[in-house]
PyMOL Python script that loads the backbone (N, CA, C, O; Angstrom):
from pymol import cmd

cmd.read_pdbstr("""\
ATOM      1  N   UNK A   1     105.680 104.534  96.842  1.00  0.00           N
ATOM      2  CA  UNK A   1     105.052 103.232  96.733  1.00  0.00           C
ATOM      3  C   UNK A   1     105.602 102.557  95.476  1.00  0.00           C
ATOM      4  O   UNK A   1     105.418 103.198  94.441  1.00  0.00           O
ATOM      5  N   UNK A   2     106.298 101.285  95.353  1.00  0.00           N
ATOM      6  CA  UNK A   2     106.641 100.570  94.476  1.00  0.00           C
ATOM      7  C   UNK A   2     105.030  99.866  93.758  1.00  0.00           C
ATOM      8  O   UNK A   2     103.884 100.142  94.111  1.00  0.00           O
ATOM      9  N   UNK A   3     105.466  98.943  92.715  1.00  0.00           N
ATOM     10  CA  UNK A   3     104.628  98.468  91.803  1.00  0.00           C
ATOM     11  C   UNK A   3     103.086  97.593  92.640  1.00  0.00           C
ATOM     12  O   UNK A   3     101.868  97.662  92.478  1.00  0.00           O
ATOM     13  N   UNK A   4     103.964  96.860  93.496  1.00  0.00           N
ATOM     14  CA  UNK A   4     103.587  95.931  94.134  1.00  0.00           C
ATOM     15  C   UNK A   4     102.481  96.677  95.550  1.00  0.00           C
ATOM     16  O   UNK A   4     101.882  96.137  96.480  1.00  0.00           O
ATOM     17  N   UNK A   5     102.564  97.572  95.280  1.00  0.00           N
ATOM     18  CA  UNK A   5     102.031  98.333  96.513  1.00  0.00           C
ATOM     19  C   UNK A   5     100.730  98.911  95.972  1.00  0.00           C
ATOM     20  O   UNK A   5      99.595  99.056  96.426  1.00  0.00           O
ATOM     21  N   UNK A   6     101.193  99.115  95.106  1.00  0.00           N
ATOM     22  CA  UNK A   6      99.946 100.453  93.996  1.00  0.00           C
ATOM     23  C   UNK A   6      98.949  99.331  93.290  1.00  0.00           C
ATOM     24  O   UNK A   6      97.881  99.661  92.774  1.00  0.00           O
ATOM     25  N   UNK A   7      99.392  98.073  93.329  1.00  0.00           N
ATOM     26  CA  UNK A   7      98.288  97.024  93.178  1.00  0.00           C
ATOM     27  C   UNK A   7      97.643  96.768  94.093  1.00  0.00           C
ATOM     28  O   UNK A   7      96.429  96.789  93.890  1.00  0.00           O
ATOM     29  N   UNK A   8      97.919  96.562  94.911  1.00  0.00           N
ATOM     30  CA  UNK A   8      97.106  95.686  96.345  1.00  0.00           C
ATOM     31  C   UNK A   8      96.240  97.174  96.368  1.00  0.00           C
ATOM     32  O   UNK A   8      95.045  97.120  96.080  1.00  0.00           O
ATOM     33  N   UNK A   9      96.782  98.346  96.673  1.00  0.00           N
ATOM     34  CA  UNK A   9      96.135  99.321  97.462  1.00  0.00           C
ATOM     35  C   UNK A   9      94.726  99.031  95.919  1.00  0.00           C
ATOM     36  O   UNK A   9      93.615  98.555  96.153  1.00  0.00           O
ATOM     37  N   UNK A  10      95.165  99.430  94.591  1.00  0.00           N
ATOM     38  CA  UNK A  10      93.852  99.730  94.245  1.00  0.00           C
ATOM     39  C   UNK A  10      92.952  98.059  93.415  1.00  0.00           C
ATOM     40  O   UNK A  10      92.074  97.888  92.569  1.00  0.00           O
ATOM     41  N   UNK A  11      93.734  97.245  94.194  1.00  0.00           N
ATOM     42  CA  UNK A  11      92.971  95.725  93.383  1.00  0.00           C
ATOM     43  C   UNK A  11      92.966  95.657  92.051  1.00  0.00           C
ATOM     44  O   UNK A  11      91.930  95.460  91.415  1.00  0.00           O
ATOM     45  N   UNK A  12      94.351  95.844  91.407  1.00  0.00           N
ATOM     46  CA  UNK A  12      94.513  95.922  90.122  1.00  0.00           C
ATOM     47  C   UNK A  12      95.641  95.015  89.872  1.00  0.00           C
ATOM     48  O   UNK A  12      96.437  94.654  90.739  1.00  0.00           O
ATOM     49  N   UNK A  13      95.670  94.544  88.196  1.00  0.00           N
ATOM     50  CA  UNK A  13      96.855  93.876  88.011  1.00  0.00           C
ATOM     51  C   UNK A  13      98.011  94.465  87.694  1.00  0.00           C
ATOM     52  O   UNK A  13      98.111  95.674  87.902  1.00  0.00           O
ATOM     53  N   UNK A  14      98.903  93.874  87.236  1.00  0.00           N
ATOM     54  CA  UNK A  14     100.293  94.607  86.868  1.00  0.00           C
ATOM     55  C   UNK A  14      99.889  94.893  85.491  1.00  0.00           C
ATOM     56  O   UNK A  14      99.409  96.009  85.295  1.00  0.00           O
ATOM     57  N   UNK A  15      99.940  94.517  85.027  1.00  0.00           N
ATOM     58  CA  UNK A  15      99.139  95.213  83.431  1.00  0.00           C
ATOM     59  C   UNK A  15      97.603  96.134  83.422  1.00  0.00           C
ATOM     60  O   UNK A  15      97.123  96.523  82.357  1.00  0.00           O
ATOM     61  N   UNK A  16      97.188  96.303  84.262  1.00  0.00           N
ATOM     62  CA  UNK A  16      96.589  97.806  84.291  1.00  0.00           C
ATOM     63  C   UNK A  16      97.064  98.559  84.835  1.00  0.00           C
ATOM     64  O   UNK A  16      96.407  99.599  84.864  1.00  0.00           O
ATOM     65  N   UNK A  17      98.428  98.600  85.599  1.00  0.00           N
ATOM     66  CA  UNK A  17      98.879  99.517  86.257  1.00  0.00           C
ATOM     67  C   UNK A  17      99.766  99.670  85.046  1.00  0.00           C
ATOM     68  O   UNK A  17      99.401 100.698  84.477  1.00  0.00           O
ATOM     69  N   UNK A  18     100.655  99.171  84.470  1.00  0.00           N
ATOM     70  CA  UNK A  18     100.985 100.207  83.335  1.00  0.00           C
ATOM     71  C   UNK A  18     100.466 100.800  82.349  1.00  0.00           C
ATOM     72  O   UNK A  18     100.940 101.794  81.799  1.00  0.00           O
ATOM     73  N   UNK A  19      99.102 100.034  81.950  1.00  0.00           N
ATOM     74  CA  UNK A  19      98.096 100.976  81.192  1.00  0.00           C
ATOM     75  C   UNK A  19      98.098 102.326  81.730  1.00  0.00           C
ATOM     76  O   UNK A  19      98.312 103.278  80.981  1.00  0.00           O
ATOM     77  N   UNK A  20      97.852 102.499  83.106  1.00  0.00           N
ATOM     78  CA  UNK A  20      97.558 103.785  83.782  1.00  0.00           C
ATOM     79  C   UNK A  20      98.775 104.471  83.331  1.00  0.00           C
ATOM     80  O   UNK A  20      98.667 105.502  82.667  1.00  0.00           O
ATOM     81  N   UNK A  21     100.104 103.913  83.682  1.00  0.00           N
ATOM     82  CA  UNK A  21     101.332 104.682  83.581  1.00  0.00           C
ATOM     83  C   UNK A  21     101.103 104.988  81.691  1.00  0.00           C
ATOM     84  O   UNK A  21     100.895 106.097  81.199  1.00  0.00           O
ATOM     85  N   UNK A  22     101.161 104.326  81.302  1.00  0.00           N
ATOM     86  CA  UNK A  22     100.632 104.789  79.503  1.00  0.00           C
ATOM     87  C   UNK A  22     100.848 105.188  79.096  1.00  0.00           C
ATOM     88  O   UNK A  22     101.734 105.556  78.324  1.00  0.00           O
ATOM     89  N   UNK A  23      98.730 105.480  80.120  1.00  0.00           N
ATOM     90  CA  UNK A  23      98.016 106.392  79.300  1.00  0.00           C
ATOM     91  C   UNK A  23      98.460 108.099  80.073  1.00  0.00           C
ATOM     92  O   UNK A  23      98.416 109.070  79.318  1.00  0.00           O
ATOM     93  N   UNK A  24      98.807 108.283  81.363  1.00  0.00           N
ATOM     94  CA  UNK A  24      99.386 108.990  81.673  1.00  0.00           C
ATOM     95  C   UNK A  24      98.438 109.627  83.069  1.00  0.00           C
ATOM     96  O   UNK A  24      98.535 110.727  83.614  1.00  0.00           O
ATOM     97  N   UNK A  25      97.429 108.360  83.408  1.00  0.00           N
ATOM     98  CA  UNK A  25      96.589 108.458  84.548  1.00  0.00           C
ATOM     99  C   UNK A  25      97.512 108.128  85.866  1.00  0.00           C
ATOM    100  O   UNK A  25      96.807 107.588  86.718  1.00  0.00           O
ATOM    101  N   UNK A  26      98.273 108.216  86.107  1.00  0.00           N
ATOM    102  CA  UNK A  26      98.749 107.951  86.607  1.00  0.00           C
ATOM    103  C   UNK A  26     100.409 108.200  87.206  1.00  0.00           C
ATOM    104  O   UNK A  26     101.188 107.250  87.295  1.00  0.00           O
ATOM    105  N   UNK A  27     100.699 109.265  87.496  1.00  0.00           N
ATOM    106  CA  UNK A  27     102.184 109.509  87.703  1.00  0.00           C
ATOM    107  C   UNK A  27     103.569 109.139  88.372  1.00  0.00           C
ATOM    108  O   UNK A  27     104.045 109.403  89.476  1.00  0.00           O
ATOM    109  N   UNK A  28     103.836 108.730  87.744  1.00  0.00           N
ATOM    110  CA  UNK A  28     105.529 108.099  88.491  1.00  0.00           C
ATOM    111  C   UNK A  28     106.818 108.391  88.033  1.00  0.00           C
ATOM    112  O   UNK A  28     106.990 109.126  87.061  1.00  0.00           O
ATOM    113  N   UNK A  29     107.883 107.796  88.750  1.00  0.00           N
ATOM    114  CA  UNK A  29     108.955 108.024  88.875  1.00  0.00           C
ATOM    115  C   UNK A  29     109.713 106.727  88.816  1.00  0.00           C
ATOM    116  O   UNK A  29     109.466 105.741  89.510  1.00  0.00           O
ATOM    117  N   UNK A  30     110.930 106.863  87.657  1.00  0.00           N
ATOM    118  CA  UNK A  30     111.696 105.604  88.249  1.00  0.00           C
ATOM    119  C   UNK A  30     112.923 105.425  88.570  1.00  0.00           C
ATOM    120  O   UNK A  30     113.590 106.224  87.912  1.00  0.00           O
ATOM    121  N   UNK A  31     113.608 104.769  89.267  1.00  0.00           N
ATOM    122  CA  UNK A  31     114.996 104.458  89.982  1.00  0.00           C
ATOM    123  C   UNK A  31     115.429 103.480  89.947  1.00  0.00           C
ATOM    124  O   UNK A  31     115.045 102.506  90.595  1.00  0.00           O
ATOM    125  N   UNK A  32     116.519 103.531  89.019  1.00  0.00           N
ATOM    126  CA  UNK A  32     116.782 102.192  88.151  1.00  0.00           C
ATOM    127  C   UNK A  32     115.992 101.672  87.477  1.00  0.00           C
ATOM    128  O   UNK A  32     115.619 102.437  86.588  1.00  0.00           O
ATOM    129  N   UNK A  33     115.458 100.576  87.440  1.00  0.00           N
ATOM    130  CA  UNK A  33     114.494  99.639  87.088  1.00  0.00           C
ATOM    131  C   UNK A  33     112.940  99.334  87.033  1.00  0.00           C
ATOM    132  O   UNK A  33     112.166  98.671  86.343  1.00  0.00           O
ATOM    133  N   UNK A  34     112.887 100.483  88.534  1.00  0.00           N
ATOM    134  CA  UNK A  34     111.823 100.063  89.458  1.00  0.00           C
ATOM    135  C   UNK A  34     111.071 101.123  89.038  1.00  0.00           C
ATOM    136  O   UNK A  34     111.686 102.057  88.522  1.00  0.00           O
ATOM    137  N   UNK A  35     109.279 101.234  89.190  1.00  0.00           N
ATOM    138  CA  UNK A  35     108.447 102.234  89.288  1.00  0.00           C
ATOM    139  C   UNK A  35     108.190 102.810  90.300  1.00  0.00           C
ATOM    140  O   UNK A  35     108.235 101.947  91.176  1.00  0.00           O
ATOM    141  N   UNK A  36     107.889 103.957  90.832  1.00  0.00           N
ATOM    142  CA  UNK A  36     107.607 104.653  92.428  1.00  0.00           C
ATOM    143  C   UNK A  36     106.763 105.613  92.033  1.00  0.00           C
ATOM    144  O   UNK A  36     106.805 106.286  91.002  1.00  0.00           O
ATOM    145  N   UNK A  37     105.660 105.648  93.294  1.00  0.00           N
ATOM    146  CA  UNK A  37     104.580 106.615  92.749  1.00  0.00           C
ATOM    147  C   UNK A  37     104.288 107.183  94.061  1.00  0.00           C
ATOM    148  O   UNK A  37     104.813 106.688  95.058  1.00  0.00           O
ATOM    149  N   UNK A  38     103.570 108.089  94.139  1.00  0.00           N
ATOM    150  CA  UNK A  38     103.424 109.297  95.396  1.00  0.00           C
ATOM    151  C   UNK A  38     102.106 109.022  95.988  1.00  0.00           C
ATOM    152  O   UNK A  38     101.052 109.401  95.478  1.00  0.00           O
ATOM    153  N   UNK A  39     102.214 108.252  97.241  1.00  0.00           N
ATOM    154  CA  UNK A  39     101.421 107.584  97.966  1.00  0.00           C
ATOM    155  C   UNK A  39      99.950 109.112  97.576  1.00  0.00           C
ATOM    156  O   UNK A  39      98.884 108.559  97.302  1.00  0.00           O
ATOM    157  N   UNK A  40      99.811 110.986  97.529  1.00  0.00           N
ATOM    158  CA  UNK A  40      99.147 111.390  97.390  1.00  0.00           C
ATOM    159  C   UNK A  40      98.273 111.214  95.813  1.00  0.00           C
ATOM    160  O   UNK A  40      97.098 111.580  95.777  1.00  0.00           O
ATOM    161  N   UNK A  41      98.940 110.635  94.543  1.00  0.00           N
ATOM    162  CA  UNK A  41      98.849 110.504  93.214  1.00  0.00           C
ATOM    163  C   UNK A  41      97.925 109.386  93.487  1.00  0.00           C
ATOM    164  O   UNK A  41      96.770 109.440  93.065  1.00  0.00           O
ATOM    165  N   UNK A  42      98.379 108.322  94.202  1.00  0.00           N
ATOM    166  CA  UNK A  42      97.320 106.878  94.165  1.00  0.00           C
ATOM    167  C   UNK A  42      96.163 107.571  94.743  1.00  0.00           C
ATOM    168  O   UNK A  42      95.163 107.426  94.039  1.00  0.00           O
ATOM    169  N   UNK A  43      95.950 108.356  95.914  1.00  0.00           N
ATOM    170  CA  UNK A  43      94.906 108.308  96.104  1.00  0.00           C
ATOM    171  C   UNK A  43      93.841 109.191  95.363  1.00  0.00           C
ATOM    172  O   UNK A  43      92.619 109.051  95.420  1.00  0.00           O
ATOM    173  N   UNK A  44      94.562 110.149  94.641  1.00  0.00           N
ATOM    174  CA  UNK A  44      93.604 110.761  93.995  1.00  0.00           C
ATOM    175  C   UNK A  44      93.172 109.970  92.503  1.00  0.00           C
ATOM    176  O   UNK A  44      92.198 110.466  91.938  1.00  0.00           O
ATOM    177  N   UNK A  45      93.791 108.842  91.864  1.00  0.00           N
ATOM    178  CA  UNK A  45      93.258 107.661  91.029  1.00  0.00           C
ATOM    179  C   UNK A  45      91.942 107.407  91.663  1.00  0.00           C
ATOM    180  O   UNK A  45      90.776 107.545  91.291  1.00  0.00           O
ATOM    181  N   UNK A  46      92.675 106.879  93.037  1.00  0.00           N
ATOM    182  CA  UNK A  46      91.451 105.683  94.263  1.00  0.00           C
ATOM    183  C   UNK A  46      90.002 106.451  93.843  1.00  0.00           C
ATOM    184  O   UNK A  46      89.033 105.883  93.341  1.00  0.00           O
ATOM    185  N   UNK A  47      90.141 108.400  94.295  1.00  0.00           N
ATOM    186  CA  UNK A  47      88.569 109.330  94.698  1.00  0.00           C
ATOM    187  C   UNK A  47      88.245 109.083  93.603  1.00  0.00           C
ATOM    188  O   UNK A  47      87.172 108.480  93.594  1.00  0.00           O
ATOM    189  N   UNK A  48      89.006 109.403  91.810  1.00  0.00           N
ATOM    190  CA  UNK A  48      88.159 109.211  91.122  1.00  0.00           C
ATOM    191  C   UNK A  48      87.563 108.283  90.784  1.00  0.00           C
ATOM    192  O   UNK A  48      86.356 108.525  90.820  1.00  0.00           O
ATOM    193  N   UNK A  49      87.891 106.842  90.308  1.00  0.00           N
ATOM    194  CA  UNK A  49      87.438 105.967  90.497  1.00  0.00           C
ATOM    195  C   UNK A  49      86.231 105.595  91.353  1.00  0.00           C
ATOM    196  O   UNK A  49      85.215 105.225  90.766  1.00  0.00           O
ATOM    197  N   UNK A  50      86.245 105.655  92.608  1.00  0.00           N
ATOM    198  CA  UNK A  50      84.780 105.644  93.220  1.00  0.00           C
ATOM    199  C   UNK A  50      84.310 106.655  92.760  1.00  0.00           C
ATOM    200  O   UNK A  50      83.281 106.405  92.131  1.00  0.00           O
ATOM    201  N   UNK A  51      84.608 107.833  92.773  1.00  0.00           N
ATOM    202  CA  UNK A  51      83.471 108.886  92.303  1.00  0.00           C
ATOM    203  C   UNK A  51      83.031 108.210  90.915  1.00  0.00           C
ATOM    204  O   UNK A  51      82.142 107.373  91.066  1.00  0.00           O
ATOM    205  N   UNK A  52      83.270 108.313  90.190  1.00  0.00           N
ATOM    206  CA  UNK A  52      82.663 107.392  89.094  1.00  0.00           C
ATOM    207  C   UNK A  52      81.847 106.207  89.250  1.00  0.00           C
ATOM    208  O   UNK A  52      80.666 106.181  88.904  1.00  0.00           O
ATOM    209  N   UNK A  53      82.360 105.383  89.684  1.00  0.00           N
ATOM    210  CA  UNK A  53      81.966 104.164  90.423  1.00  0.00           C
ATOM    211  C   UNK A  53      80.324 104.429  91.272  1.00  0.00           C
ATOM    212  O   UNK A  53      79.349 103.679  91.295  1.00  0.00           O
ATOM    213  N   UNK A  54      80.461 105.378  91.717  1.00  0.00           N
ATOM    214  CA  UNK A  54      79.493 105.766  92.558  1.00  0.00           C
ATOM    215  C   UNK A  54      78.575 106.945  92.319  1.00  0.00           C
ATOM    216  O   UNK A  54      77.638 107.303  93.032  1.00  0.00           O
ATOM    217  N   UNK A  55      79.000 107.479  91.203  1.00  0.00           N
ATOM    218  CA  UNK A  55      78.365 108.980  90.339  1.00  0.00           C
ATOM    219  C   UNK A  55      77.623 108.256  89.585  1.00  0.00           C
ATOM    220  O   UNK A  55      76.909 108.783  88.732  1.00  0.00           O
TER     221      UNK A  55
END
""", "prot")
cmd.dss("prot")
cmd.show_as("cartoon", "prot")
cmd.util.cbc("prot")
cmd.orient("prot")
């Protein structure tokens, strides 16, 4: 999942998504230029987040 993907999925801006990258909540990879992250990594952000959200 590129930058643009990992926003929409969790309704975030581009500047909290590199906060995440950071702070190190968050794991990726890059190629060239670009950020890429492991469609399984977003979702385990997504559980905690509601679990919190909802804990």
């Amino acid at each position: 999942m590129d930058n643009a993907e990992v926003c929409r999925q969790l309704h975030i801006s581009k500047r909290t998504l590199q906060y995440l990258r950071n702070s190190g909540k968050l794991p990726y990879s890059t190629l060239g230029n670009k950020c890429y992250y492991k469609p399984e990594d977003v979702r385990v952000l997504l559980d905690k987040d509601l679990t919190i959200k909802c804990g």
